[in-house]
N, C-alpha and C positions, 0 to 999 in steps of 0.2 A: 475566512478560510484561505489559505495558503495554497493556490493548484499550480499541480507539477505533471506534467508529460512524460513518461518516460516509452523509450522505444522498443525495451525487450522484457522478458521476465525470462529467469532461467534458475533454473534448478542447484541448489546449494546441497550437495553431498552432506555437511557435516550436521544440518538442521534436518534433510531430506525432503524438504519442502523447495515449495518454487518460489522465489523473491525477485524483488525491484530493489534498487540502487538509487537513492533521490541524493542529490549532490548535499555538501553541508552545508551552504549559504540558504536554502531554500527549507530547510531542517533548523538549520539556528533563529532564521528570521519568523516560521512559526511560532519556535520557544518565546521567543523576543518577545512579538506580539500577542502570545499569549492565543494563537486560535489553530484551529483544526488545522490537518496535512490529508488536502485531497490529491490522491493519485488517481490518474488516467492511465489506460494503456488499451488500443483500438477505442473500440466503445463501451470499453467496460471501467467504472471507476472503484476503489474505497478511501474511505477516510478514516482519518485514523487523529481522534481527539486527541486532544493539547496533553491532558492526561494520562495516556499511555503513549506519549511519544518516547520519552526516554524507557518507559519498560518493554516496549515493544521492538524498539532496534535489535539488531543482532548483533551484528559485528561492522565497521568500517576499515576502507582501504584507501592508503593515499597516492593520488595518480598526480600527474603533471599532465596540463593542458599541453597537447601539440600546436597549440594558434602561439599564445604567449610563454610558455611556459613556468606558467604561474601553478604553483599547488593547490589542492582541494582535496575536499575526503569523497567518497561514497559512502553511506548511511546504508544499510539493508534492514526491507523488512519484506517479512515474512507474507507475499501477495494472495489476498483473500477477499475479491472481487464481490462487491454486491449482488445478491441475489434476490429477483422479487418472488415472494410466496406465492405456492402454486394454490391456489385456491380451491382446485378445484379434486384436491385430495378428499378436505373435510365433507366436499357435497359427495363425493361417493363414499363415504362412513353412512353420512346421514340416508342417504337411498339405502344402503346395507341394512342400516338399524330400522326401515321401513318397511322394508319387503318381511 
């Protein structure tokens, strides 16, 4: 897996959803090698397999580095953070279906 850091997530008007920006060196070298694209952002991460990399971009922008000023794109996608299952939903069904 290919992990990337990024520092913000911000809200895209035209999707209406909140997205990350992963540079395209970091997006092609996934494709390349063929493995998952893990995002981080605080402590929260998702990944987004090899497989829906290209269906899951949105749109790209191309910026110029202010260090070198070399070009690169930005990649956006659509930020949908890992969530672990509350478990303790199904035990109050099952108490419900008891009583």
């Amino acid at each position: 897996m290919i992990k990337v850091e990024v520092k913000k997530v911000w809200y895209n008007h035209k999707v209406q959803k909140a997205v990350v920006s992963v540079r395209n060196y970091a997006y092609k070298k996934a494709l390349r090698k063929k493995e998952s694209l893990g995002i981080t952002f605080n402590k929260q991460f998702m990944i987004i397999p090899v497989e829906d990399l290209v269906a899951k971009r949105i749109l790209s922008t191309e910026c110029t580095s202010i260090f070198d000023g070399k070009k690169y794109r930005l990649i956006d996608f659509v930020w949908n953070p890992y969530k672990q299952k509350d478990n303790r939903q199904g035990k109050l069904f099952r108490e419900a279906e008891n009583d």
